[in-house]
C-alpha positions as CSV (number, residue, x, y, z in Angstrom):
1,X,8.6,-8.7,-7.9
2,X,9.6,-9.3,-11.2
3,X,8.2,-6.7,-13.5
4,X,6.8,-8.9,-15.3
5,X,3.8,-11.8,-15.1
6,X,3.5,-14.7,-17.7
7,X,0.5,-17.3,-18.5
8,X,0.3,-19.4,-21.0
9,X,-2.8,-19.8,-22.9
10,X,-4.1,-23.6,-22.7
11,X,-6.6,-24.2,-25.4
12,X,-8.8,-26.7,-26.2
13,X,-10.5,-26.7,-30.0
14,X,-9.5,-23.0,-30.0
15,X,-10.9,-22.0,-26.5
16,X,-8.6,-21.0,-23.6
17,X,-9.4,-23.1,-21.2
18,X,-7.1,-22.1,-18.0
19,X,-4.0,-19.9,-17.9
20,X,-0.3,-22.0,-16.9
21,X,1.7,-19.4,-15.1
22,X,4.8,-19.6,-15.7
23,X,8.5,-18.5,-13.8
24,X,8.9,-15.0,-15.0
25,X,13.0,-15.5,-15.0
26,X,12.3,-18.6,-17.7
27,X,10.6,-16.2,-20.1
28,X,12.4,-14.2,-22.9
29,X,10.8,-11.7,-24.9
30,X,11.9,-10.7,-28.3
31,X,10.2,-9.0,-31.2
32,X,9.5,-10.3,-34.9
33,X,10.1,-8.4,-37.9
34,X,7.3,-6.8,-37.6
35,X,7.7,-5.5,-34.2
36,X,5.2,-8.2,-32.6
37,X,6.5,-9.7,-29.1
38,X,7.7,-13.4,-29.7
39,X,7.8,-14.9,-26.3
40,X,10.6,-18.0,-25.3
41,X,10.3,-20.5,-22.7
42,X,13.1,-22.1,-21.1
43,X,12.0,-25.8,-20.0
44,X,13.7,-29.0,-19.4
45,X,12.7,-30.3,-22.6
46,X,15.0,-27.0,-24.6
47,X,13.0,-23.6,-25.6
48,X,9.4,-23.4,-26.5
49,X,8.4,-20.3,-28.8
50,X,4.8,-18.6,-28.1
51,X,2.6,-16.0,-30.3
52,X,1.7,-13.0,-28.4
53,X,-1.8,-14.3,-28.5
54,X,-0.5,-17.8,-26.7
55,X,0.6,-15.8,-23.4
56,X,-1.0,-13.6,-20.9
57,X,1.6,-10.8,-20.5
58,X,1.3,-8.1,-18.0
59,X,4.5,-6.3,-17.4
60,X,4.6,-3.4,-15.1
61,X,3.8,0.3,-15.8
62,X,7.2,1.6,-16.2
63,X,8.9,-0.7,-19.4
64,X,12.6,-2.0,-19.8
65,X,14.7,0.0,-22.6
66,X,13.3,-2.5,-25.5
67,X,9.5,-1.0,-24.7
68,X,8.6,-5.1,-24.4
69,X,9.2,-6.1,-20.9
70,X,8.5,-3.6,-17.7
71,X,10.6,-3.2,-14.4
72,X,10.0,-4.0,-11.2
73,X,8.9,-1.2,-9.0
74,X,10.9,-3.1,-6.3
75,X,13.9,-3.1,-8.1
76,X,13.8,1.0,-9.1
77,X,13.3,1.2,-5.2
78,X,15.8,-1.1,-3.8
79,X,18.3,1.7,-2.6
80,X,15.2,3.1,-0.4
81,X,14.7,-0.3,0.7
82,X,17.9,-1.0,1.9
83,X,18.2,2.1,3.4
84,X,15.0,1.9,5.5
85,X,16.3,-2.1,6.6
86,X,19.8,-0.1,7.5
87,X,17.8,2.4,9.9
88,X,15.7,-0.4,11.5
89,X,18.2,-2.6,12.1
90,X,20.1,0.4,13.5
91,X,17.5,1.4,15.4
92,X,17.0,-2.2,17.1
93,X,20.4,-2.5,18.0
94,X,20.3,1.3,19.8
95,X,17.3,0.3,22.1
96,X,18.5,-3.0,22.8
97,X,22.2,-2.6,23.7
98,X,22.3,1.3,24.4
99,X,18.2,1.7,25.5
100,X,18.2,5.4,27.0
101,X,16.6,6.5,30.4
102,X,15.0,9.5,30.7
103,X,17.0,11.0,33.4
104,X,19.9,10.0,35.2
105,X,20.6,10.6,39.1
106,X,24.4,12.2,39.9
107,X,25.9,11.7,43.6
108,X,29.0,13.0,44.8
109,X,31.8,10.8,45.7
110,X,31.2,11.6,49.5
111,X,27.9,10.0,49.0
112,X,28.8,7.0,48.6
113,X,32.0,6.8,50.8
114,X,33.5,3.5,52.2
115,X,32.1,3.0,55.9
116,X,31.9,-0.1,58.4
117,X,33.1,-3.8,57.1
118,X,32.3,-2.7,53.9
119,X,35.8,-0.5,52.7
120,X,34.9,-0.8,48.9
121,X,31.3,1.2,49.1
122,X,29.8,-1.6,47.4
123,X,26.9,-1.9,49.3
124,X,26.4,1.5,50.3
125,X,26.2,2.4,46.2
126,X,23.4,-0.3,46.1
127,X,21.4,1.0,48.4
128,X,21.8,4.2,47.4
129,X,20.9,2.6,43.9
130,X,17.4,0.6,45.3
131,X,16.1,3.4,47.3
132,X,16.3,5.4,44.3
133,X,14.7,2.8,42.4
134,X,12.3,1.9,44.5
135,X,10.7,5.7,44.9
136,X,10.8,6.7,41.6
137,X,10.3,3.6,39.3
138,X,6.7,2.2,38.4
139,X,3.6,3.1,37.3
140,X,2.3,3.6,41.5
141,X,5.1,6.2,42.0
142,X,3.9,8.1,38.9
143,X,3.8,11.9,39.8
144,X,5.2,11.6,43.4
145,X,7.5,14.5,44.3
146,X,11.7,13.3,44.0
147,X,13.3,14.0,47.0
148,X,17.5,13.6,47.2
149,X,20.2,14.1,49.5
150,X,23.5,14.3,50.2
151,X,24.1,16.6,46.9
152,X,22.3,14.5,44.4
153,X,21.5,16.3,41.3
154,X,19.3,15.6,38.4
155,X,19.9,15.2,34.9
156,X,17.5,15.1,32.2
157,X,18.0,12.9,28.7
158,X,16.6,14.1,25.5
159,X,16.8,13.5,22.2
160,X,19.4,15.4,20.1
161,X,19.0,16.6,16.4
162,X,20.6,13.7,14.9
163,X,17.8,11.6,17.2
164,X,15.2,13.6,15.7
165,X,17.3,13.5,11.9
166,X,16.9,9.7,12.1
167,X,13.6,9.7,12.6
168,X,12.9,11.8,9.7
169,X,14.9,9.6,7.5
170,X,12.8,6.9,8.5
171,X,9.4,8.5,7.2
172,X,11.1,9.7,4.1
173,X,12.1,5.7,3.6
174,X,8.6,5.4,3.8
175,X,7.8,8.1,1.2
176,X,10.3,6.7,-1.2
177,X,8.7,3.6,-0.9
178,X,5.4,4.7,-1.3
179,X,6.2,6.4,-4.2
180,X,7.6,3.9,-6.5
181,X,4.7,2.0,-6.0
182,X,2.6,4.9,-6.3
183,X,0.7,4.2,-3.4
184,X,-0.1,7.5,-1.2
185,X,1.8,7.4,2.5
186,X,-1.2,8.0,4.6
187,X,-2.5,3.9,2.6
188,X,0.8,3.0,5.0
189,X,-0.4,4.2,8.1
190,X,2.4,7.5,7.5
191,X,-0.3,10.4,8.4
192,X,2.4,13.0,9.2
193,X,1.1,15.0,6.4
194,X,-2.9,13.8,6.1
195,X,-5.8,15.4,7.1
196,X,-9.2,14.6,6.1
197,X,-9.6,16.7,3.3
198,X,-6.2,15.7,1.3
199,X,-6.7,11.7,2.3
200,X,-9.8,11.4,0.5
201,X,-8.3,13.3,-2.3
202,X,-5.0,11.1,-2.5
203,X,-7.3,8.3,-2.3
204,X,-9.4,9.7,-5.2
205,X,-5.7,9.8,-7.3
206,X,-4.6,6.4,-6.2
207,X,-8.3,5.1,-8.1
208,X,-7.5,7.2,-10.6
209,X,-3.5,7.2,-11.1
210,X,-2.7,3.8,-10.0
211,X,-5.2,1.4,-9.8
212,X,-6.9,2.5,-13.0
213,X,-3.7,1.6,-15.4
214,X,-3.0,-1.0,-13.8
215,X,-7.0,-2.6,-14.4
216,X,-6.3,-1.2,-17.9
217,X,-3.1,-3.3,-18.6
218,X,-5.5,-6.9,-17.2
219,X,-8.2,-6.0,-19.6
220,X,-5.9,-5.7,-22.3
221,X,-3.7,-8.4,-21.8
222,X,-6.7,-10.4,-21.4
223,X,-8.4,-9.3,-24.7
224,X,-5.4,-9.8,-26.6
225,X,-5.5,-13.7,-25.2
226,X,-9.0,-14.2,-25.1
227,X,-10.8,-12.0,-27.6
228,X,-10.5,-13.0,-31.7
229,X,-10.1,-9.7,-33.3
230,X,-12.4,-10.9,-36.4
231,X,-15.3,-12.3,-34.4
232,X,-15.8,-11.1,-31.0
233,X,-15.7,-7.2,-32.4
234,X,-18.7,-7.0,-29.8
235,X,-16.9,-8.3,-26.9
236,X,-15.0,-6.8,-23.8
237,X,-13.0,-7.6,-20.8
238,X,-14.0,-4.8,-17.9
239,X,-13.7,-4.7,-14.2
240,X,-16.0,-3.0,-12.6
241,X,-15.1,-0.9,-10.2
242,X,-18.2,0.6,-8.2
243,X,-17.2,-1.4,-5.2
244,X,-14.1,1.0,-4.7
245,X,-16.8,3.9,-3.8
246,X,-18.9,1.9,-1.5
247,X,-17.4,3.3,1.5
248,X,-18.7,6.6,0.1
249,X,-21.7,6.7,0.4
250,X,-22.3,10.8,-0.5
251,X,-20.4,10.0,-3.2
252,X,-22.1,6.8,-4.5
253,X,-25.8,8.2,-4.6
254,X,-24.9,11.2,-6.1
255,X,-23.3,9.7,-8.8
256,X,-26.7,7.1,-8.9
257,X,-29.0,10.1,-9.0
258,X,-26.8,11.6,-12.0
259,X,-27.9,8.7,-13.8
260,X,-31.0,8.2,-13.1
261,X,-31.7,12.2,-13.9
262,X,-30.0,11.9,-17.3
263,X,-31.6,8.2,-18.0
264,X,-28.6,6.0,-18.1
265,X,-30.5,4.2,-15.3
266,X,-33.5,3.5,-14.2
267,X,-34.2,3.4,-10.3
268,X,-34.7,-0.7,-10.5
269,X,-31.4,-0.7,-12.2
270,X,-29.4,1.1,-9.1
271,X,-32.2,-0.8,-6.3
272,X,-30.6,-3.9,-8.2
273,X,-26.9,-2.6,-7.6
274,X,-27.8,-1.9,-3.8
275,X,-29.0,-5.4,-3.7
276,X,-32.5,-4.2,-3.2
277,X,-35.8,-5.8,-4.2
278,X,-37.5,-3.6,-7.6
279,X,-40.7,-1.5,-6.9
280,X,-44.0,-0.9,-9.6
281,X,-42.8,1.3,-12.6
282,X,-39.1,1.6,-11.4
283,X,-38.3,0.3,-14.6
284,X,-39.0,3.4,-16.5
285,X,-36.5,5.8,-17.7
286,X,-37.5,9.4,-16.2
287,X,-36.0,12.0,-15.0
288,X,-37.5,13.2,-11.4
289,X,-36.0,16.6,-11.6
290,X,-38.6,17.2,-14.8
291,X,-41.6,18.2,-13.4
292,X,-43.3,19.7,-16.8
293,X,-43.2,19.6,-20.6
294,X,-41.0,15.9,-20.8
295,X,-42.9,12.4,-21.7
296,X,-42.1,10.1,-20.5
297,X,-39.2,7.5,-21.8
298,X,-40.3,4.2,-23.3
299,X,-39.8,1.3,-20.4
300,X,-37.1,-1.0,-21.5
301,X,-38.1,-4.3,-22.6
């Protein structure tokens, strides 16, 4: 919403022990001398100035002109936004005050011409009107055979090309949309274009192309708060990410027989990521495509 997200780092003796978030709008950042991010907070008791390693800052993907602060996807897509609010609105308004029937019926004036008390026609039109009605509307008079007299003729309603133009402004909306967030159309139900093949693909690429830098920017904004540069060289913040493949299940035990094979696990190892109990000598590192000429690996400790 913002392009921007803001914590600040609450430490006690040196530890962070939670994370304040704070109003994006009340934050300023500015760089040093040296190019380092100086960060600004605008509270009621005047301005508060933070380190870069006091706040948790991740901005979005795409960054401002200053390289410091990113922009809101929202904002670069507001014209598509507005656009696709104009065409439902629009689009409410024509089906609730101008709603179109699928045909319409056409008498002659001499159908409906004045006779007895009545010298308007008033109630001959009506009754003209509910017999119609009454033998061709509902879901019981479905597929009955239209029969009409005295010179009534039918006339069919379809939509015209700026009808079907409006509707395919309204999935492109969608497509802008989808795009500045980099999320693929068929993730918003839009599966004009989808099959199976391409939808697992494009979901393949939003793993890859947007989740992934987005996962990168948490870990790093959370290394840079949490992780002391001098002593926690041996530490890292990672997500893991294996529960994204679950649903794929081909996928998934391929992927766990590639590492078994090449012994970056052993089978208790993957039993123990399928929540499954360990068996007798799982714990060794072998490779069950060797058949001859390999020892085998030394169990792990």
């Amino acid at each position: 919403m913002h392009g921007n997200g803001f914590a600040i780092a609450n430490r006690v003796k040196g530890s962070v022990v939670e994370f304040l978030r704070v109003d994006p709008a009340a934050m300023t950042v500015e760089a040093n001398d040296f190019g380092e991010p100086v960060y600004r907070l605008m509270t009621n008791n005047g301005v508060r100035t933070y380190e870069a390693r006091d706040v948790l800052h991740l901005p979005a993907l795409l960054f401002d002109h200053d390289g410091l602060k990113g922009l809101a996807p929202i904002k670069l897509a507001r014209e598509a936004i507005a656009l696709a609010l104009a065409m439902e609105k629009h689009g409410a308004k024509l089906f609730q005050n101008g709603a179109r029937p699928s045909f319409g019926i056409v008498y002659p004036p001499e159908a409906t011409a004045p006779s007895g008390p009545d010298r308007d026609g008033s109630t001959t039109r009506k009754n003209v009107v509910a017999r119609t009605r009454a033998g061709l509307e509902g879901v019981d008079n479905s597929g009955k055979a239209a029969i009409f007299f005295d010179g009534a003729t039918v006339t069919p309603f379809s939509f015209s090309s700026v009808d079907a133009q409006f509707l395919e402004l309204r999935r492109f909306a969608v497509d802008e949309i989808a795009r500045a967030f980099g999320i693929p159309p068929h993730l918003l139900f839009e599966l004009g274009r989808a099959t199976w093949g391409n939808s697992e693909e494009m979901a393949r690429q939003f793993r890859e192309l947007t989740l992934l830098p987005w996962i990168e920017a948490w870990q790093d904004a959370y290394e840079r708060v949490l992780l002391d540069p001098g002593t926690d060289e041996d530490l890292s913040v990672e997500f893991i990410t294996d529960d994204l493949l679950r649903a794929d299940t081909t996928a998934r035990f391929e992927a766990y027989s590639k590492a078994i094979a090449s012994r970056i696990l052993n089978p208790n190892e993957v039993r123990a990521m399928e929540n499954r109990a360990p068996y007798e000598g799982g714990q060794a590192f072998l490779n069950p495509n060797t058949t001859t000429g390999t020892a085998p690996a030394k169990e792990a400790e």
